[in-house]
Every structure is written in C-alpha cells, then in structure tokens.
Backbone bond lengths (Angstrom), bond angles and torsions (degrees), N, CA, C in turn:
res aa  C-N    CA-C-N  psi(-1)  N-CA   C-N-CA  omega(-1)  CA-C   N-CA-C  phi
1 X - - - 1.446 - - 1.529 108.83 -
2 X 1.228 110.16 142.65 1.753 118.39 -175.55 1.750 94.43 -82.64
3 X 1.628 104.07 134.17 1.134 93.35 148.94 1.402 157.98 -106.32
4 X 1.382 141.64 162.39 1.473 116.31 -153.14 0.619 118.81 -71.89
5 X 1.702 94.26 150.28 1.810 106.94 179.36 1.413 119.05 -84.53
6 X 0.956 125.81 162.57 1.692 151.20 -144.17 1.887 84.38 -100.38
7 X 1.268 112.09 143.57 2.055 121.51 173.02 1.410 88.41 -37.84
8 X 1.602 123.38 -54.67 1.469 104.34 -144.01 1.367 111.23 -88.95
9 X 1.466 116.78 -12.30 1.679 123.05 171.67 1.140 109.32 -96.58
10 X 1.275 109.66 24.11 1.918 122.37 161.16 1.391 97.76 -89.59
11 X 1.562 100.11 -70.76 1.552 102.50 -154.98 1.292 91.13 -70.31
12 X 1.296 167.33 -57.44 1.076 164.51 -136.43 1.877 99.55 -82.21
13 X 1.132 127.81 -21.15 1.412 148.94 141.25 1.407 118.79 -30.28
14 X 1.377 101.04 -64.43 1.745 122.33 -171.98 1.080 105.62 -83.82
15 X 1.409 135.51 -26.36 1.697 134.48 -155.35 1.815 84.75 -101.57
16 X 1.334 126.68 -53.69 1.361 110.71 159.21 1.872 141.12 -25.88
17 X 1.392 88.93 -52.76 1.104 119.67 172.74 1.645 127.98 -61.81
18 X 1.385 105.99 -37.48 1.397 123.93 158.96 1.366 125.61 -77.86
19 X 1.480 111.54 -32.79 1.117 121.53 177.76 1.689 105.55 -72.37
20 X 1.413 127.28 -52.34 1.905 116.12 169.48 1.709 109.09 -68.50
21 X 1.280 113.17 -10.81 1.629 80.41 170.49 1.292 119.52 -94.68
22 X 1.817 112.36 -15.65 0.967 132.35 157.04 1.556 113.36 -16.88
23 X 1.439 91.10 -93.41 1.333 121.88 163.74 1.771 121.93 -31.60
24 X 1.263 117.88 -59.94 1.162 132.00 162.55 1.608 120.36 -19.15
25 X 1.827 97.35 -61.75 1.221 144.55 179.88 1.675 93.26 -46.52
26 X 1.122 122.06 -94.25 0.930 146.58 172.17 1.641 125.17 -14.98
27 X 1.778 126.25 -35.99 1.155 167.25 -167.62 1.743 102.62 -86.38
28 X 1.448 82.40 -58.72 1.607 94.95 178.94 1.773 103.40 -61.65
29 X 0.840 113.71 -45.47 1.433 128.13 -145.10 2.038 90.86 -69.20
30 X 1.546 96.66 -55.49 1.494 112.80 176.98 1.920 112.15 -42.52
31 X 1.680 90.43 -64.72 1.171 94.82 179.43 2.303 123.80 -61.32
32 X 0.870 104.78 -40.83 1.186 108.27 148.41 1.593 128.85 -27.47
33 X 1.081 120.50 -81.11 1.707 131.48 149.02 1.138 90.18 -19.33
34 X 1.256 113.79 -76.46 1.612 105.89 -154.23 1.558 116.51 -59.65
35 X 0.914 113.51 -44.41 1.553 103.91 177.40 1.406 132.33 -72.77
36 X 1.549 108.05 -5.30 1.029 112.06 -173.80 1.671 95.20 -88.00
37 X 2.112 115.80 -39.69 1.623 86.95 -177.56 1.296 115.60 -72.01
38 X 1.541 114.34 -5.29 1.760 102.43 -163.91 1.540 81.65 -82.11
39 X 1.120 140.12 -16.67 1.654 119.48 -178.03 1.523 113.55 -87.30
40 X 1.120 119.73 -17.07 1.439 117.75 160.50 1.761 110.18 -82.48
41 X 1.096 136.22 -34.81 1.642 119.18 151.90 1.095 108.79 -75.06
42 X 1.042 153.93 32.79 1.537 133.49 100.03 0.869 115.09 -75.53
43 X 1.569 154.68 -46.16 1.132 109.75 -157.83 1.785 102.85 -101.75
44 X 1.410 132.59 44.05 1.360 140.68 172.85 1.699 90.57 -93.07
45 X 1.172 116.69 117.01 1.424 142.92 159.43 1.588 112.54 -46.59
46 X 1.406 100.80 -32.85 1.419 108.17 -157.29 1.762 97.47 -93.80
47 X 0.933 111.62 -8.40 1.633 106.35 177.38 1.783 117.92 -101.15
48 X 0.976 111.53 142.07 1.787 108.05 -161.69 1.479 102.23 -62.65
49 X 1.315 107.00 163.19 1.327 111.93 -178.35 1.548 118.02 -57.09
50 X 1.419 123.77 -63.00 1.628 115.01 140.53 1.009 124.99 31.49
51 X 1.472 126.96 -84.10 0.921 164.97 -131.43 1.730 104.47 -112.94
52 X 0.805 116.22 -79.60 1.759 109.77 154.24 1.113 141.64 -33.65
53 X 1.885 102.07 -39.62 1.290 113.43 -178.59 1.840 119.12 -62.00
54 X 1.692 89.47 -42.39 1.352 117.57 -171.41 1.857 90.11 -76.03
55 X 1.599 143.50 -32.01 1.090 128.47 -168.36 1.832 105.91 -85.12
56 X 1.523 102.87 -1.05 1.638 109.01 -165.31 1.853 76.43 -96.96
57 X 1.528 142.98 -38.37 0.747 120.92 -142.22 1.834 93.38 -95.01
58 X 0.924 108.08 -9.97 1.571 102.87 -150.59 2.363 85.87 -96.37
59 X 1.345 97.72 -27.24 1.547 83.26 151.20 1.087 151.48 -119.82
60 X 1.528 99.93 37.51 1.871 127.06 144.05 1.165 100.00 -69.26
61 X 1.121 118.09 -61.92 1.680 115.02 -149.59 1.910 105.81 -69.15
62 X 1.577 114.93 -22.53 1.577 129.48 167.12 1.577 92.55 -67.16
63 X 1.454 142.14 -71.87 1.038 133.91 -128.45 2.098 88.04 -87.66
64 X 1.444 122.75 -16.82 1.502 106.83 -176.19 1.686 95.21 -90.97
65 X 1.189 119.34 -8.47 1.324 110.60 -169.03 1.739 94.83 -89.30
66 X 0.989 119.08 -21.90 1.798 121.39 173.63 1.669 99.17 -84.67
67 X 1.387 110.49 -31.72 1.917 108.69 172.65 1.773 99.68 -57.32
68 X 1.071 101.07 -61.29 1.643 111.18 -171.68 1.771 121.84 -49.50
69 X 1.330 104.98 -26.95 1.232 125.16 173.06 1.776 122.56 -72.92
70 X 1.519 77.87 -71.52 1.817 83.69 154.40 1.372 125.27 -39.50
71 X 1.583 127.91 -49.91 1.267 137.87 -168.96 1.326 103.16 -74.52
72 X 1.446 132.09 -61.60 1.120 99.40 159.24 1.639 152.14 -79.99
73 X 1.245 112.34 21.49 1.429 119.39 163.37 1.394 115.18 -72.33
74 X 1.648 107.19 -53.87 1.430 109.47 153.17 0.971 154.92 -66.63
75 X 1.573 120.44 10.19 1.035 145.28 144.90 1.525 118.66 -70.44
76 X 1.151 129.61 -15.44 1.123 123.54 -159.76 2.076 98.97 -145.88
77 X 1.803 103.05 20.86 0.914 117.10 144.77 1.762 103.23 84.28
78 X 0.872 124.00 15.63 1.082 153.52 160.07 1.812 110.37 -91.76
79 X 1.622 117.43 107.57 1.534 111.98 -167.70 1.805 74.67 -167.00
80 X 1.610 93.98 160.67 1.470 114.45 158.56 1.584 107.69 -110.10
C-alpha cells in the first residue's frame, strides 16, 4: 500500500497530471489537423496517385495511433 501523500505531494500530483493531459490534449488536437489535410489530398483528383496514396497512408498510421491510445486507456480502465 502507498503511503499518504502530504497536501503538497497532492497538488504537485494533480498539476502533473494536468500538465500530460494537457499535453496529451494538445497531440490529439495536432494529430487531428493532420488527418483531416492528409484526407483532403486524397481525395483532390488533381494530385497524382503518389501522392494520395502516401496521404491515404499517412492517415492509417493517425487513425492506429488514436487505436493505440484508446487501447491503452482501456486497459487501464478508462473506456466510454
């Protein structure tokens, strides 16, 4: 069993704590953007396939990195 923490290795607990979801927050937010322009170069007609192919791939690799996220939230009991 942990033992208790002291007021100030609480809040210093929580301000941590705010600070990675903060952050977290923030990651998401980036990656988001991002997939949304790589999903508009794909679907622009006018850009070579190349170019699409690689914008279809680059938001797989966004949408497993939000799989990966999820998985471990729910792992650790954290789920909607």
């Amino acid at each position: 069993m942990f033992p208790k923490l002291t007021p100030f290795e609480e809040a210093q607990s929580r301000a941590l704590t705010f600070f990675a979801n903060l952050t977290e927050t923030s990651a998401i937010l980036k990656l988001i953007k991002q997939s949304e322009e790589y999903r508009a170069t794909y679907l622009d007609n006018k850009l070579s396939p190349t170019v699409r192919a690689q914008a279809m791939s680059d938001v797989r690799q966004i949408n497993e990195i939000f799989q990966t996220m999820g998985n471990v939230r729910d792992n650790h009991g954290i789920n909607a």
